[in-house]
VOTI-672147 format. One line per 2 residues: number of its first residue (from 1); their letters; for each residue x, y, z of C-alpha. Coordinates in Angstrom, 3 decimals. Layout:
residues N
NUM> A> X/Y/Z  ... $
***
This chain:
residues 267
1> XX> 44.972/-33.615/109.880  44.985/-35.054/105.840 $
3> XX> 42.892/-34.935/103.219  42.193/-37.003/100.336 $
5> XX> 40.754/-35.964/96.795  37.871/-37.849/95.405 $
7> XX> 37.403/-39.489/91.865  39.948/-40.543/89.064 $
9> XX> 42.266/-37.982/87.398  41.315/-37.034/83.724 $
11> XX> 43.254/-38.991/80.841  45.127/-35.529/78.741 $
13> XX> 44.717/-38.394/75.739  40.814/-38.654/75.742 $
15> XX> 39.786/-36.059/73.333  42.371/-37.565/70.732 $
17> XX> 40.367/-39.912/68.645  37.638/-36.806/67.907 $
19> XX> 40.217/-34.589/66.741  41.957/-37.826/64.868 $
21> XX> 39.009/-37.807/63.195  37.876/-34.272/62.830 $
23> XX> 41.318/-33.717/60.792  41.218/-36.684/58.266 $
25> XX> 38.043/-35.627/57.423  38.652/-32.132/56.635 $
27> XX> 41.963/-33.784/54.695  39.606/-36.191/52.449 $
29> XX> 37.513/-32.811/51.668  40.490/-31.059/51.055 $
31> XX> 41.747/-34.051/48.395  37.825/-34.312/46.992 $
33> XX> 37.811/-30.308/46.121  41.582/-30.520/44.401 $
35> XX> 39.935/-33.569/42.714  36.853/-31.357/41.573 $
37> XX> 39.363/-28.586/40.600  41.451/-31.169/38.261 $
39> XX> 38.488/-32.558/36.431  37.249/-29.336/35.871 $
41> XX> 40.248/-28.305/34.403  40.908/-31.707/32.686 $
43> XX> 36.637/-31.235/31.040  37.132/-27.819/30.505 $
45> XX> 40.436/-28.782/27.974  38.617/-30.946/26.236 $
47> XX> 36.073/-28.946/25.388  38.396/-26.481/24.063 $
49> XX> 40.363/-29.461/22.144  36.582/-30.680/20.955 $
51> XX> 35.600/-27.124/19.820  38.778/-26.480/17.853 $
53> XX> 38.497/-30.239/16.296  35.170/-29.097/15.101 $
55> XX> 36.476/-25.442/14.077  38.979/-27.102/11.678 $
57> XX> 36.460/-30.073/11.013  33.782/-27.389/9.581 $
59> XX> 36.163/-24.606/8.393  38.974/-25.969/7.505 $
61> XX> 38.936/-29.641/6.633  38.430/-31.189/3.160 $
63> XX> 36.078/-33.890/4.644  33.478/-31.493/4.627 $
65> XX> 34.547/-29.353/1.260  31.933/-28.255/-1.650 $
67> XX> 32.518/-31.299/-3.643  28.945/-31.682/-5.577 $
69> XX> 26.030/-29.364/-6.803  22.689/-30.156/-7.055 $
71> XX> 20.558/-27.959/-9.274  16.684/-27.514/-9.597 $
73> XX> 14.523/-25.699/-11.579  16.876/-24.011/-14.324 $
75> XX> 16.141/-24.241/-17.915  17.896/-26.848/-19.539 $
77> XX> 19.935/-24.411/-21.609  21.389/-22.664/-18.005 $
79> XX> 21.801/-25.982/-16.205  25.470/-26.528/-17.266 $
81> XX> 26.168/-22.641/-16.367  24.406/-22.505/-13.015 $
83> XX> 26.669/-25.879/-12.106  30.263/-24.278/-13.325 $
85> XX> 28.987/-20.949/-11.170  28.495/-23.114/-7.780 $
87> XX> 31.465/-25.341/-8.900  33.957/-22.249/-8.271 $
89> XX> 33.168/-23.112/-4.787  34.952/-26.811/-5.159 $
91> XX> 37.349/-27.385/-2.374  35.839/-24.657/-0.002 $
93> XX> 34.515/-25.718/3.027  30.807/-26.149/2.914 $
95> XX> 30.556/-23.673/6.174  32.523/-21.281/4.505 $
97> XX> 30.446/-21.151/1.457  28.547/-17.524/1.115 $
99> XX> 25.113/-18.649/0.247  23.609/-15.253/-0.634 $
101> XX> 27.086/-14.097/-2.626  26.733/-17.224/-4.497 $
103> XX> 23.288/-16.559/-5.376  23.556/-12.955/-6.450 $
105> XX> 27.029/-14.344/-8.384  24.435/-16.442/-10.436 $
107> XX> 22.110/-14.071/-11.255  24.401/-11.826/-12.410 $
109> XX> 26.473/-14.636/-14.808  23.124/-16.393/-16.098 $
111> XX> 20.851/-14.457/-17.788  18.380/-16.954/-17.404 $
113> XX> 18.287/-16.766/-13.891  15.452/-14.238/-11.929 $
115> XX> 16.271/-15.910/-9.311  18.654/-18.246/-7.234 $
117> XX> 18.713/-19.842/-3.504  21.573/-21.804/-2.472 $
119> XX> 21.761/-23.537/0.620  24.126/-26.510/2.270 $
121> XX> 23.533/-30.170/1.859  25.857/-32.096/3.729 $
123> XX> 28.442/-32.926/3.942  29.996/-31.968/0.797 $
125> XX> 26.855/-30.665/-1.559  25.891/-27.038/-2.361 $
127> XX> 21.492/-27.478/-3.323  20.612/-24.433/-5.821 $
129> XX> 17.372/-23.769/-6.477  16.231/-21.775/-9.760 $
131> XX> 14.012/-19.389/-10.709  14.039/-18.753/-14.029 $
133> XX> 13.538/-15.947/-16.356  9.691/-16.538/-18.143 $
135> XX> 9.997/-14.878/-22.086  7.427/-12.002/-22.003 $
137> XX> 8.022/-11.275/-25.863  10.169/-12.056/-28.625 $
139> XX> 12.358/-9.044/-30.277  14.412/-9.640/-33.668 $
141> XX> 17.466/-7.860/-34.154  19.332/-6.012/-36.649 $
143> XX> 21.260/-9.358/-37.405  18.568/-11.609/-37.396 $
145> XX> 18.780/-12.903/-33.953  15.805/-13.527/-31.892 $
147> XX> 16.143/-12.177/-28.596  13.589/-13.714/-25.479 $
149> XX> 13.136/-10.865/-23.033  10.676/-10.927/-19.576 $
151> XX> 8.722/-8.148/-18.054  11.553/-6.979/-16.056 $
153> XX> 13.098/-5.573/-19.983  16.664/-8.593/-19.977 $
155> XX> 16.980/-10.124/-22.893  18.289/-13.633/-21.462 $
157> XX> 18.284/-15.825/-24.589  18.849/-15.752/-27.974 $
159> XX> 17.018/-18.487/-30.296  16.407/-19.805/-33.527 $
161> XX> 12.465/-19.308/-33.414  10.071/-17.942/-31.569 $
163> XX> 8.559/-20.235/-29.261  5.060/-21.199/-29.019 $
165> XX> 2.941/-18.762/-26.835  5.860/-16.125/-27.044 $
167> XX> 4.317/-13.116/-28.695  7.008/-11.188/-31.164 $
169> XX> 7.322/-7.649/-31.287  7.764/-6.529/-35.014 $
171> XX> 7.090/-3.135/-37.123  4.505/-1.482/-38.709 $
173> XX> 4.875/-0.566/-42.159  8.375/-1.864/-42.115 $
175> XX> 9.446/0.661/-39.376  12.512/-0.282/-37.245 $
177> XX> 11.677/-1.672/-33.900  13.479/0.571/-31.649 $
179> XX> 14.653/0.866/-28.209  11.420/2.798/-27.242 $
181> XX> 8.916/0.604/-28.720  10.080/-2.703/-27.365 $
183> XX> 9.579/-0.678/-24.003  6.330/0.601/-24.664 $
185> XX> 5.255/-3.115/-26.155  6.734/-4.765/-22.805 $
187> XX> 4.667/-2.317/-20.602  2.063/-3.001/-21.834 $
189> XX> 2.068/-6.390/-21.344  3.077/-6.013/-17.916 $
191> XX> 0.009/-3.892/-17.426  -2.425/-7.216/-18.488 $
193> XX> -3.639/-9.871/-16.105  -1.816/-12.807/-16.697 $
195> XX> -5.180/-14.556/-18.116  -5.093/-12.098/-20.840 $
197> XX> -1.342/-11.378/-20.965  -1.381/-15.092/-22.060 $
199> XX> -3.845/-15.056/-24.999  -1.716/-11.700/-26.529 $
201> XX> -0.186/-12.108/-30.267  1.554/-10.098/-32.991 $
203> XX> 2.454/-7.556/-30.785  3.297/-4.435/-33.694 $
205> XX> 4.643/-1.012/-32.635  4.438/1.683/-35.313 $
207> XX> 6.943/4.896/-35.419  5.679/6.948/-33.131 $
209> XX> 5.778/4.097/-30.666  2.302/3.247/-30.046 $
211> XX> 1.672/-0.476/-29.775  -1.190/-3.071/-30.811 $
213> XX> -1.775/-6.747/-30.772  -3.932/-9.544/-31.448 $
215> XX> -6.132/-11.633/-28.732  -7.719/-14.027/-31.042 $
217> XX> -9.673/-12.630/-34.085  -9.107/-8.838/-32.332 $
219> XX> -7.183/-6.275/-32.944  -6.606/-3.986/-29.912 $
221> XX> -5.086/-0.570/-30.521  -3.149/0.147/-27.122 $
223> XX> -1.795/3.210/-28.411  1.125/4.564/-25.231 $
225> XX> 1.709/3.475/-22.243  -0.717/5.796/-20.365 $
227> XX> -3.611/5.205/-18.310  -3.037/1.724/-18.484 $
229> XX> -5.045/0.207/-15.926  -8.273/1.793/-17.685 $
231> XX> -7.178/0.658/-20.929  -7.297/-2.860/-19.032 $
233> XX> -10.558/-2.580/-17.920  -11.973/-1.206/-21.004 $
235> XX> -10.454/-4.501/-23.452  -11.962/-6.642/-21.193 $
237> XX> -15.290/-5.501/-21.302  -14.981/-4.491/-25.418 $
239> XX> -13.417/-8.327/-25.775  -16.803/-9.915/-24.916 $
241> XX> -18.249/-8.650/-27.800  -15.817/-10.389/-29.545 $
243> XX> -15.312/-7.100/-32.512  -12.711/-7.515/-34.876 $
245> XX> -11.004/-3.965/-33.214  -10.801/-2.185/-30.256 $
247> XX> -9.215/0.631/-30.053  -8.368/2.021/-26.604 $
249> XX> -5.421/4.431/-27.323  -7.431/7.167/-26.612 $
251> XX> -9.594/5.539/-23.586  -12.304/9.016/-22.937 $
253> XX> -13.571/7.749/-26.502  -12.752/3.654/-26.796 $
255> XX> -14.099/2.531/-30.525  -14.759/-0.969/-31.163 $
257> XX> -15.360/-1.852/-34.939  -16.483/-5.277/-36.968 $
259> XX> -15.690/-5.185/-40.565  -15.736/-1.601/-41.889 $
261> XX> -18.711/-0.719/-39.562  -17.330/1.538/-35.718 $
263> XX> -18.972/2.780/-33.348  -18.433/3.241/-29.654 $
265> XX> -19.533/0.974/-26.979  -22.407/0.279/-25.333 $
267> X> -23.027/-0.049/-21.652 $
***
């Protein structure tokens, strides 16, 4: 008895072009991630070649080197000495520049300077900006030579005359103006509202120190430096009556007097 068995036999090649297929395209992801990896690699050094072009560019480089200053609001006597200052910087990169040494560098070597901000104009300029010293009062020296000095006590300038609206600070009775009194004289004045701080003249300071002035056709008597801020109040009130002196050094008992009359005040 035979038997016969049913159906073609199964072709060993049939699964080929799947697995053909399967392989090339794990290959092309295998070439597309080394691809990824290069280009990251290749991006990656140029941004470290990019970064270290600027490094030099900024740091480094003379392209961008302190090679101008601009300077605003000095007084035309510092000008010239606020520019040689920042000009120490020529040939520094404008990056490397310390804006805040520079500035405390200038108030320090310009008298005339209360003040200084420097910041970076590119690409070669260093911009300083000026504050300057405001003359509080005028003190002559022992040689002759008139010294300008502001409410913080520096003497920044030395001139010829005494400019207009600049009160001077001389002696009574021929008394030497001394250390003391010029500090007593610029107290004062520091202690006055700047409305009244501006109408003060003929500032005198006798030997025991004690300071008066002019504000117009008055005479105030200040007298020391203490309670100042009622001595304020009091000249302000006394100045109304417009007396030809008030005398405030001793402020319990404030005297105000026209001609050879006195009397204390009213109200």
């Amino acid at each position: 008895m035979s038997s016969r068995t049913s159906g073609r036999a199964r072709d060993p090649r049939a699964g080929a072009p799947d697995e053909r297929a399967t392989r090339e395209r794990f290959a092309q992801r295998a070439t597309d991630a080394r691809r990824q990896v290069r280009r990251r690699r290749l991006l990656a050094a140029l941004a470290v070649v990019i970064v270290g072009a600027l490094v030099w560019l900024l740091g480094f480089s003379s392209l961008l080197a302190v090679g101008d200053v601009e300077v605003t609001g000095a007084a035309d006597p510092d000008v010239t000495a606020v520019e040689d200052v920042a000009l120490e910087e020529s040939g520094t990169p404008l990056a490397r520049v310390d804006t805040d040494e520079l500035a405390d560098r200038l108030r320090e070597q310009v008298r005339g300077v209360a003040h200084a901000d420097v910041s970076r104009g590119w690409p070669q300029t260093l911009t300083v900006e000026i504050t300057p010293r405001e003359p509080a009062l005028a003190v002559t020296g022992e040689d002759g030579a008139i010294g300008l000095m502001d409410l913080e006590g520096v003497t920044f300038r030395s001139v010829d005359s005494v400019p207009e609206g600049v009160p001077e600070v001389t002696a009574e009775d021929g008394a030497e103006v001394t250390s003391d009194g010029v500090a007593a004289a610029r107290e004062m004045l520091a202690a006055l509202p700047d409305g009244l701080r501006g109408r003060v003249a003929d500032i005198r300071v006798d030997e025991a120190d004690q300071v008066s002035f002019a504000v117009g056709e008055t005479r105030v008597v200040w007298g020391d430096k203490s309670e100042s801020e009622r001595k304020v109040e009091l000249v302000q009130v006394l100045l109304e009556e417009d007396p030809a002196t008030i005398d405030v050094s001793a402020p319990d008992t404030p005297v105000t007097r026209d001609g050879e009359s006195s009397g204390e005040p009213q109200g």
